[in-house]
Short mmCIF file of the C-alpha atoms (twelve columns), coordinates in Angstrom:
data_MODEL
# 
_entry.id   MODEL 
# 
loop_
_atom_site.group_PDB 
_atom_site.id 
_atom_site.type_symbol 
_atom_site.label_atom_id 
_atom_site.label_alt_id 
_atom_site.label_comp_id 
_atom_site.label_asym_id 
_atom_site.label_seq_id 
_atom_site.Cartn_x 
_atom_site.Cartn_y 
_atom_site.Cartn_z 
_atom_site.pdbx_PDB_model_num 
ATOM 1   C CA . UNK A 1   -40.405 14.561  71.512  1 
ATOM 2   C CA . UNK A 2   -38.728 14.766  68.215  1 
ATOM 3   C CA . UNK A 3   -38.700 13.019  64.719  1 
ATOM 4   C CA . UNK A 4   -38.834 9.406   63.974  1 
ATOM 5   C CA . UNK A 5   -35.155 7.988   63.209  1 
ATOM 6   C CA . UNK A 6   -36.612 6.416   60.223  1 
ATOM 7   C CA . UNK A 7   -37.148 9.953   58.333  1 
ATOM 8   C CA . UNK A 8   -33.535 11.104  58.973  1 
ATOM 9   C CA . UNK A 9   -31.864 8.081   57.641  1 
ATOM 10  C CA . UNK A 10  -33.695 8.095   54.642  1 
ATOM 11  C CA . UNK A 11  -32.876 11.677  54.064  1 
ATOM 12  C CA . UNK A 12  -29.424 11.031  54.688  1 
ATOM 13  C CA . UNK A 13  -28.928 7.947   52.388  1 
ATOM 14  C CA . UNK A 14  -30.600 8.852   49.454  1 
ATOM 15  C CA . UNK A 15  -29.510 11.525  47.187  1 
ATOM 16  C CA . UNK A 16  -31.539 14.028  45.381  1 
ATOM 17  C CA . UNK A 17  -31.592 12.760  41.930  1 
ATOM 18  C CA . UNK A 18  -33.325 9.597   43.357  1 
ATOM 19  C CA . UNK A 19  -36.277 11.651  45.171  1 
ATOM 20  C CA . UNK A 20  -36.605 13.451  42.147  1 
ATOM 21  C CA . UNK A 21  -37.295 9.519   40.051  1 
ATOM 22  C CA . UNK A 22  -39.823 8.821   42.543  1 
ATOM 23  C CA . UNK A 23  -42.060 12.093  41.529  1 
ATOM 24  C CA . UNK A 24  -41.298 11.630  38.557  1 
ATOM 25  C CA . UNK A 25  -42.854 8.291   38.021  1 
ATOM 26  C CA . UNK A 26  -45.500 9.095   40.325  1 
ATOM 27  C CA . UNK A 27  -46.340 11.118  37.826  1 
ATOM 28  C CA . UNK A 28  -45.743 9.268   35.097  1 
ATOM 29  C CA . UNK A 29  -48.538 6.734   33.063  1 
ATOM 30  C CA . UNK A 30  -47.873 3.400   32.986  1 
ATOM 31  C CA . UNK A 31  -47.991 3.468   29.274  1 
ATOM 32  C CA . UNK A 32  -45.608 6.143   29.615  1 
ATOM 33  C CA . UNK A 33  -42.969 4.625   31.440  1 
ATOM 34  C CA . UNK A 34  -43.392 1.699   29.528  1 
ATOM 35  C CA . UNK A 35  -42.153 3.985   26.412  1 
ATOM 36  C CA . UNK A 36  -39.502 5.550   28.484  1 
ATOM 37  C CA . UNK A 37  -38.201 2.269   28.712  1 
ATOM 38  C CA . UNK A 38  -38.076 0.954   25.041  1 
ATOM 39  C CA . UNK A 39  -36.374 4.218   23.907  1 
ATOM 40  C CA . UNK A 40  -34.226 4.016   26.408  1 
ATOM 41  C CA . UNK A 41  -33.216 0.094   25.379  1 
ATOM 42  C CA . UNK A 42  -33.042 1.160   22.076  1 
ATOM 43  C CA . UNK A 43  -30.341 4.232   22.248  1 
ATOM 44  C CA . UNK A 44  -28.866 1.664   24.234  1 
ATOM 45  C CA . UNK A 45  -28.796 -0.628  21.428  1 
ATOM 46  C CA . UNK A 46  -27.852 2.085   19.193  1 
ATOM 47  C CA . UNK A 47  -25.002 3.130   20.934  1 
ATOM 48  C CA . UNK A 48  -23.350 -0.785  21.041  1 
ATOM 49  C CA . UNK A 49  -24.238 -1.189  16.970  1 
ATOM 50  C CA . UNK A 50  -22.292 2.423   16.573  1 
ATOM 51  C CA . UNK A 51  -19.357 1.747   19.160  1 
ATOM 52  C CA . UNK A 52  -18.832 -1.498  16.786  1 
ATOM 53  C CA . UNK A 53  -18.904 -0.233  13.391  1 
ATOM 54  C CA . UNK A 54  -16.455 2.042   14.369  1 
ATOM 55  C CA . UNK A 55  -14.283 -0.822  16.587  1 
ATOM 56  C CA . UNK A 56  -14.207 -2.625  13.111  1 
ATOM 57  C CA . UNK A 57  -14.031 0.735   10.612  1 
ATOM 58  C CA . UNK A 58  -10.759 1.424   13.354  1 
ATOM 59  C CA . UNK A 59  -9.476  -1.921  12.182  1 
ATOM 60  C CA . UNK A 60  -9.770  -1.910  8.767   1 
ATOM 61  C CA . UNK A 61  -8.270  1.502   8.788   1 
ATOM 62  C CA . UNK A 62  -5.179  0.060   10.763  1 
ATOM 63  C CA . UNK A 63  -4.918  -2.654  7.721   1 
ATOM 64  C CA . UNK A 64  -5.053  -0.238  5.474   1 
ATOM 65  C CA . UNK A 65  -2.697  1.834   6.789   1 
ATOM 66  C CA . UNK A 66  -0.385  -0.995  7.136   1 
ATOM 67  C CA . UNK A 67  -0.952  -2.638  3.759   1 
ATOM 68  C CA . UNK A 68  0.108   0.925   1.984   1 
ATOM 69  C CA . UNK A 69  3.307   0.926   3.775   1 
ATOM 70  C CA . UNK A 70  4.218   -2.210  2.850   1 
ATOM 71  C CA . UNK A 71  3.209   -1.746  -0.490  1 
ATOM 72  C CA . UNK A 72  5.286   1.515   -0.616  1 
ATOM 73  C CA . UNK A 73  8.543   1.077   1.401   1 
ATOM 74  C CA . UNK A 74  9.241   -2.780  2.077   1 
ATOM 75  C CA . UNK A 75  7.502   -4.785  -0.764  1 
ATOM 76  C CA . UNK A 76  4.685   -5.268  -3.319  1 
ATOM 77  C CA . UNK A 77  2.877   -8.253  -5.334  1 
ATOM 78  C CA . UNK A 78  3.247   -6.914  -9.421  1 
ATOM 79  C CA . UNK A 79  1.677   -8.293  -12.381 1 
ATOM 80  C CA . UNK A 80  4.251   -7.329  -15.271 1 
ATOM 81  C CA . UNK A 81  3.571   -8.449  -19.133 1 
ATOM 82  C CA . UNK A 82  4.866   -7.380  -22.444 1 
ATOM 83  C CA . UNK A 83  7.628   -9.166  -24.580 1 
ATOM 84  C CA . UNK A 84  10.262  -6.228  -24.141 1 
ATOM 85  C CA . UNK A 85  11.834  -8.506  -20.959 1 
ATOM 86  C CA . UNK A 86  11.438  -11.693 -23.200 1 
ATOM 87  C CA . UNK A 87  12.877  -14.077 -22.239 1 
ATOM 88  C CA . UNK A 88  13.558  -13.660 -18.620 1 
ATOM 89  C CA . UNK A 89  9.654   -12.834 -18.029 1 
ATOM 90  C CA . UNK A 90  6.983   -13.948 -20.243 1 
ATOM 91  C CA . UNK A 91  4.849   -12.043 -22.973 1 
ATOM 92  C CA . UNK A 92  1.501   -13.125 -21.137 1 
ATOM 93  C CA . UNK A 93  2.381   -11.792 -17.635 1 
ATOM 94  C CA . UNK A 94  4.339   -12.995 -14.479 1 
ATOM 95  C CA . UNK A 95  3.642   -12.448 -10.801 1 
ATOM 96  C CA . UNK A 96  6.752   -10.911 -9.155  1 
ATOM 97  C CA . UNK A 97  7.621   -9.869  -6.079  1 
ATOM 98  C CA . UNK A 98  9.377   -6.381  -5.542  1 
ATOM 99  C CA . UNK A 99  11.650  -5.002  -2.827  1 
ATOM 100 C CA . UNK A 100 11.666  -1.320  -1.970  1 
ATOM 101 C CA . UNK A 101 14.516  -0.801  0.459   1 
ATOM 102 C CA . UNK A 102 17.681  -1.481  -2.075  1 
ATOM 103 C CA . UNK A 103 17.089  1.503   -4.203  1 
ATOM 104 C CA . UNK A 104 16.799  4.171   -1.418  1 
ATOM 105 C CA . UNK A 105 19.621  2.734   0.154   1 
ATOM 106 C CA . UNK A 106 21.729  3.030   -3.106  1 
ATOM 107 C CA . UNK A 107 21.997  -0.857  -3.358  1 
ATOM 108 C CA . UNK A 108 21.376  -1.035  -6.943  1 
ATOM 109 C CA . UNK A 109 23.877  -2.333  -9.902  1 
ATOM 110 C CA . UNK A 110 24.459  -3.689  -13.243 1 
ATOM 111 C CA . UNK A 111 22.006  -6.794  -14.283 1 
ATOM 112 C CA . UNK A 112 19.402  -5.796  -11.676 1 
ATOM 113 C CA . UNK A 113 15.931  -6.114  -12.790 1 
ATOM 114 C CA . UNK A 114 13.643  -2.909  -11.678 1 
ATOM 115 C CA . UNK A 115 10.305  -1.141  -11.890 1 
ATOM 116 C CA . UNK A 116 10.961  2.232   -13.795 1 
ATOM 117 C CA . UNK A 117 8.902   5.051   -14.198 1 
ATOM 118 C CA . UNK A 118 8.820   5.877   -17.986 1 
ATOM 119 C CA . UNK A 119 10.299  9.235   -18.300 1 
ATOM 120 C CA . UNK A 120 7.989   9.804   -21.623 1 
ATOM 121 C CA . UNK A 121 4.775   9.382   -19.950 1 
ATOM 122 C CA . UNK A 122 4.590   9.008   -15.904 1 
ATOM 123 C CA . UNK A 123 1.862   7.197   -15.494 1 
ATOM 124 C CA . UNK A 124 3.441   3.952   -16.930 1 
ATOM 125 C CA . UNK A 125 5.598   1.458   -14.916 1 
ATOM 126 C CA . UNK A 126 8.298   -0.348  -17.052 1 
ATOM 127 C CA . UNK A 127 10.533  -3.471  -15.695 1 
ATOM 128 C CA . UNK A 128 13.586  -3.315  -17.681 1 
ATOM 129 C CA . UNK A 129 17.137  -4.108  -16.245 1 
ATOM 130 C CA . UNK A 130 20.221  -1.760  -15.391 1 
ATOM 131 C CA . UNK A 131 22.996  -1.940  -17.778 1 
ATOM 132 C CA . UNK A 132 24.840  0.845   -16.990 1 
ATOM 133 C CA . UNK A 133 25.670  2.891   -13.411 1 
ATOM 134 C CA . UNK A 134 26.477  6.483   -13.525 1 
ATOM 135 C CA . UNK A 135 29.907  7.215   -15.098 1 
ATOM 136 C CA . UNK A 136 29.877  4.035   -17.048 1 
ATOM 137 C CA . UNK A 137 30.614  3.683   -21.114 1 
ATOM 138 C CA . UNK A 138 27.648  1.580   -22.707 1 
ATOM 139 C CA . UNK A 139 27.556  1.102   -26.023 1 
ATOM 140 C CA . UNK A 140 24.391  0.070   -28.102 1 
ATOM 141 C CA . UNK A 141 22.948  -0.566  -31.230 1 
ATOM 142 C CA . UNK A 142 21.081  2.195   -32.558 1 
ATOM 143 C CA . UNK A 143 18.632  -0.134  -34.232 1 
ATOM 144 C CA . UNK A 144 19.119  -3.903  -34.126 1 
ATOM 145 C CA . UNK A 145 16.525  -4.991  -36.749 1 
ATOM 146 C CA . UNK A 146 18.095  -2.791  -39.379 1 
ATOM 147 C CA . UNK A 147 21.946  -2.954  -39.063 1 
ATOM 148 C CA . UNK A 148 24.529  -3.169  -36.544 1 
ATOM 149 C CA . UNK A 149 25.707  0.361   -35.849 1 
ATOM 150 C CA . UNK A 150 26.301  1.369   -32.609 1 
ATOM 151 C CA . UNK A 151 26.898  4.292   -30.472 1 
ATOM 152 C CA . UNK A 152 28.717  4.893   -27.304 1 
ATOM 153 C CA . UNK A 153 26.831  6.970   -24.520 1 
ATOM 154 C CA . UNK A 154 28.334  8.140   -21.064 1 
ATOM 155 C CA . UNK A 155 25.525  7.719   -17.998 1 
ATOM 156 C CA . UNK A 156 25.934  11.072  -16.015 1 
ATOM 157 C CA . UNK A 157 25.692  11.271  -12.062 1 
ATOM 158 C CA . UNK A 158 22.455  10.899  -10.561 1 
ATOM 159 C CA . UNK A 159 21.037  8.111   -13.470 1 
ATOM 160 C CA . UNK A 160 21.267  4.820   -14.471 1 
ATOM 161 C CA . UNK A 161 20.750  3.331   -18.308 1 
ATOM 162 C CA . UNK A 162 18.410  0.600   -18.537 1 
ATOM 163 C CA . UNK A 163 17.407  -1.893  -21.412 1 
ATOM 164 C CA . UNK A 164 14.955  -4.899  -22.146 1 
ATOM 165 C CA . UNK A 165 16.356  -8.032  -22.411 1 
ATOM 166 C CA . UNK A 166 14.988  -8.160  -26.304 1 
ATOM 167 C CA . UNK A 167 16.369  -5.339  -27.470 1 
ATOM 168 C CA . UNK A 168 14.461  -5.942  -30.679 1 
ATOM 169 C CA . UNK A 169 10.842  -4.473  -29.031 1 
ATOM 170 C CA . UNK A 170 12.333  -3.067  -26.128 1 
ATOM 171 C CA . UNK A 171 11.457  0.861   -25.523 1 
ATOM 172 C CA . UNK A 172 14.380  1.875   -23.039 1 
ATOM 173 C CA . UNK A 173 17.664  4.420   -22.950 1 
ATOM 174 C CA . UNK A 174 18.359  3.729   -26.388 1 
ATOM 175 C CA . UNK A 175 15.110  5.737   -27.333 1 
ATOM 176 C CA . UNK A 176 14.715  8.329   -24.508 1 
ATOM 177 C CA . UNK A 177 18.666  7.966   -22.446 1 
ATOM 178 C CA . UNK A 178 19.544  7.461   -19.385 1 
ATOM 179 C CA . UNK A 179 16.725  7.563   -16.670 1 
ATOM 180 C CA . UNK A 180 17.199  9.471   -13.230 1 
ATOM 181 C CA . UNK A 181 17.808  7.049   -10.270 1 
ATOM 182 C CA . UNK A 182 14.289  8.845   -8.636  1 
ATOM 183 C CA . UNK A 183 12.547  7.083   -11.200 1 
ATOM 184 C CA . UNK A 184 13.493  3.559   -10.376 1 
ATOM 185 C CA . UNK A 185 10.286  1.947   -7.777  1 
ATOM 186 C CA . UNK A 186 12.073  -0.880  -6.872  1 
ATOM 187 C CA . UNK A 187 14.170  -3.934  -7.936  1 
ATOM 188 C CA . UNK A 188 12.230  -7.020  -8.607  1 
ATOM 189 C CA . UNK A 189 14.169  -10.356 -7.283  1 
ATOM 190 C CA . UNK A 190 11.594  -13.011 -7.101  1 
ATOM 191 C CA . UNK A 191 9.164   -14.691 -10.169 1 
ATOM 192 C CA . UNK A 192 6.578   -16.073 -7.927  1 
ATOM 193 C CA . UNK A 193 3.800   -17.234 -10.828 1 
ATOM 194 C CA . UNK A 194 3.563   -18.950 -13.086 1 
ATOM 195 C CA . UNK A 195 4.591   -21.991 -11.098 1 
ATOM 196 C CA . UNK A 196 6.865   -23.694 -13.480 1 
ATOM 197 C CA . UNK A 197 8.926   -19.991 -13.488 1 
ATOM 198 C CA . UNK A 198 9.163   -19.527 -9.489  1 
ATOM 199 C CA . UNK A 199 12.811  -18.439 -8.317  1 
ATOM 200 C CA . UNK A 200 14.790  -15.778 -7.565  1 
ATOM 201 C CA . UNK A 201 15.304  -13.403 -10.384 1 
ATOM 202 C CA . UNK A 202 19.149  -12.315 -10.285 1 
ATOM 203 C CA . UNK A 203 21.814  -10.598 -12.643 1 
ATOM 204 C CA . UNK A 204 22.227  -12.221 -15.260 1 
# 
């Protein structure tokens, strides 16, 4: 007089896709299912080596990222050389450390040491220091190893005239005048190498 209870629970409980398993391994080899298996470990494994690589590629974007803005708006490690700066920084090279929030803040003045771009050829980055603000007088020696004349130049809005400390080898305003302010990187306050040297770099 009717079905077994057993027949409609099991109908009830258990959904399609698992009746649909069952003839399907019925079906199925054993060596078959014993490949269905490894593949299936190894997209498995697949999938955790490629959800990691790009965890850690996510990462070292994120440093990245974080490294160039520092680099480009709040500081940067330099390496600067050359005797014109002689002898505030040495002919063989000093480490220095460089701020880049003074100069877009108009904090810059007279004696400040700075990273330039060179007007003559843009790919080169001079340290040389601020002598004269716009609207000041400098006057200068038009050529210090050959005489003492001088000439008197007026530093128009919007630029700045910078100089090495040894004028003798320095290339600066004298040669090429006064610089745009959008030239200057950033003003360099801090000699951290070589040891003996380390301090704060200020106007002198």
């Amino acid at each position: 007089m009717g079905w077994p209870m057993i027949h409609e629970q099991a109908h009830q409980n258990l959904p399609w896709s698992f009746l649909v398993l069952l003839v399907g391994l019925s079906s199925s080899s054993p060596t078959g299912l014993q490949g269905r298996v490894s593949s299936e470990l190894l997209m498995g494994q697949w999938r955790s080596l490629a959800k990691e690589a790009m965890d850690r590629g996510l990462i070292v974007a994120n440093f990245c990222s974080l490294l160039h803005i520092t680099n480009t708006y709040l500081c940067s490690c330099n390496l600067v050389h050359g005797p014109s700066m002689l002898p505030t920084l040495n002919v063989t090279g000093d480490v220095v450390i460089t701020e880049h929030v003074s100069h877009r803040l108009g904090k810059l003045g007279r004696g400040d040491l700075v990273l330039v771009r060179s007007p003559e050829n843009p790919g080169k980055i001079m340290t040389k220091r601020i002598v004269g603000m716009e609207g000041d007088r400098v006057s200068y020696f038009l050529d210090p190893n050959f005489g003492e004349r001088c000439r008197t130049a007026v530093v128009p809005k919007g630029h700045v005239w910078i100089q090495g400390d040894n004028i003798y080898v320095s290339n600066d305003s004298r040669h090429f005048g006064p610089v745009p302010y959008g030239l200057i990187q950033g003003k360099v306050f801090l000699r951290v190498w070589p040891p003996d040297g380390f301090g704060l770099l200020g106007n002198d």
